[in-house]
N, C-alpha and C positions, 0 to 999 in steps of 0.2 A: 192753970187757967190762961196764963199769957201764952205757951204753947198753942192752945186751942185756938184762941184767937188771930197769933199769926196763922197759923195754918186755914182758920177763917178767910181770912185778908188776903193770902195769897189766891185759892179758890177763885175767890171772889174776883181778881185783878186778872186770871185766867179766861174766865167766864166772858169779861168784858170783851178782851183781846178777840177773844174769840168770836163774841156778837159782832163785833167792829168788823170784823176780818170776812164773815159771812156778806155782811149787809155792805161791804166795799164788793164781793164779787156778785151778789144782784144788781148793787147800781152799774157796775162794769157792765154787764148783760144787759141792761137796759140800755146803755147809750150813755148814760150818766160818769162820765171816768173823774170828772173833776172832786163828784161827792166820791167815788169810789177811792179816789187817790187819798182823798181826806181819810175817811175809815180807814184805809189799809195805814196810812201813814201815821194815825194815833195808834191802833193795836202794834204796831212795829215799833213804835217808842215807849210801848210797856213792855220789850222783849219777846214779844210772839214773832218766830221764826218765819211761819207762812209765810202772818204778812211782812216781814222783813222782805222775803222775798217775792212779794206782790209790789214793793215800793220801788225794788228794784226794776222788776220790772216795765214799771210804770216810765223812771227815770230811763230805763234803755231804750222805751220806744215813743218816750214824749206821748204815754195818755195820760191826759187829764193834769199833768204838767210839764215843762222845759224838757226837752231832752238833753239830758245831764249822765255823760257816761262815767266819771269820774263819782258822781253820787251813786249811781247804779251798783259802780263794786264796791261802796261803801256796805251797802245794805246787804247786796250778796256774800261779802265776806262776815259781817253781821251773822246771817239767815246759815251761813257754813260752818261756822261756829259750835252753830248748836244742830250739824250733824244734819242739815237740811239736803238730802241727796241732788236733787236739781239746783239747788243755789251753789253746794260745792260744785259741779260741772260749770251752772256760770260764771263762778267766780275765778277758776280756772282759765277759763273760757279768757275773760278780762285779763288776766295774770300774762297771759301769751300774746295776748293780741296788743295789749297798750303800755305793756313796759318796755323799757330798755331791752335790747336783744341781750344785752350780755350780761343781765343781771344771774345771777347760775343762783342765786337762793331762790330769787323768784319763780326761777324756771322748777326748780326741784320742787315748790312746795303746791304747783298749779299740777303736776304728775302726780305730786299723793293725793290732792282731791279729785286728781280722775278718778286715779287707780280707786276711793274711796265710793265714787258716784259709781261708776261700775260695777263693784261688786254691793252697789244698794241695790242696780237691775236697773241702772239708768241707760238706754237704750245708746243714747246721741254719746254718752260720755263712754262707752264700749266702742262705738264705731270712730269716734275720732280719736280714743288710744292705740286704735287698729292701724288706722294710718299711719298715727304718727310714730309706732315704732317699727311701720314697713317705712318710713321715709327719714326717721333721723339721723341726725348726723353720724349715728354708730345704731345701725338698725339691728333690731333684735326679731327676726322675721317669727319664729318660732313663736314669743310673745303676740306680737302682732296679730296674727293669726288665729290665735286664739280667741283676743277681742273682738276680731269681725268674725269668727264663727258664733260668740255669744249673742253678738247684735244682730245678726244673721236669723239665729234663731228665736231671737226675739221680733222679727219682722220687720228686719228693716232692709231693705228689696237694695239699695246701693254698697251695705254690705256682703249683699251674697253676692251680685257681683264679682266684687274685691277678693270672694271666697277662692270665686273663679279662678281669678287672674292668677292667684297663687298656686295652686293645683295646676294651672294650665302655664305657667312658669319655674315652679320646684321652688317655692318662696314660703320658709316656712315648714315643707312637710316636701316628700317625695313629690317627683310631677308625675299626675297621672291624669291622661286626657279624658278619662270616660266621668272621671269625677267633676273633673272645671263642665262640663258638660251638664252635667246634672244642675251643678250650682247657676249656672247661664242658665239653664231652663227656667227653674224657681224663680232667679231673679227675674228672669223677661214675663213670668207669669205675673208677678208681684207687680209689673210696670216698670221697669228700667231700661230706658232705650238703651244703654249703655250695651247694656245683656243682648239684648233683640239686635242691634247691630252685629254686637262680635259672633251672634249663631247664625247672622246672615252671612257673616263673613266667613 
């Protein structure tokens, strides 16, 4: 019977989160962000991920309170925790951007929740793993490559680019010009002037 119960209570404290978390992204839609922040930010201090990661967001672009970037990766690491694909990218995201350069745990543990967002099918954390292991300090193109062909294929038009550049470089894979070609086409169809310049060029 006390089994039943908690497992009652639990439900029950899910359900709420979850009401809170809905009714924070209708007031968000309305215009309302202050009542929104409110809801997101009760359901996220019952543990509901989402909105962990609606509060964060809140805090990284100042709606409906302070722009607070130091609270933001509170919440995204929170919301990453428990496996939240887009919060792990953000939180990542924060990991590289606002710690110490020389932190090397930091740095490694912002790469597994790429590597983690990425293979959730997180678009932005595919194409900036792309990058960043055609540009870091010990680049691994081959890997690279890979990530912006996933992002790539996932539609994201400055990835295929990048697909480009690499095919029409040898970065990565063989160079072959008919290929970076094709990939410049798609891109500049998708809208990348980037693409559209280098096929004028």
């Amino acid at each position: 019977l006390e089994e039943a119960a908690f497992q009652l209570q639990q439900i029950f404290r899910i359900d709420i989160s979850i009401a809170l978390n809905i009714l924070g992204i209708e007031s968000m839609r309305a215009g309302h962000s202050r009542v929104a922040f409110t809801c997101f930010k009760l359901a996220a201090d019952r543990g509901y991920s989402k909105a962990q990661f609606n509060v964060g967001l809140c805090y990284e672009h100042g709606r409906g309170t302070e722009k607070d970037l130091e609270k933001a990766g509170f919440y995204y690491c929170r919301a990453a925790s428990s496996c939240h694909p887009m919060a792990q990218y953000r939180y990542a995201r924060f990991l590289l951007q606002h710690g110490p350069a020389d932190a090397w745990d930091r740095h490694h543990k912002a790469v597994a929740l790429l590597e983690q967002a990425a293979v959730a099918g997180i678009t932005e954390a595919q194409a900036y793993l792309g990058v960043f292991y055609m540009r870091g300090l010990q680049s691994q193109e081959k890997r690279g490559l890979k990530y912006l062909l996933q992002a790539a294929n996932s539609g994201d038009a400055q990835s295929r680019y990048h697909v480009g550049v690499c095919y029409e470089q040898g970065l990565g894979a063989r160079q072959d010009l008919a290929e970076a070609l094709r990939h410049y086409r798609q891109a500049a169809a998708a809208g990348s002037r980037q693409a559209q310049d280098r096929l004028r060029a």
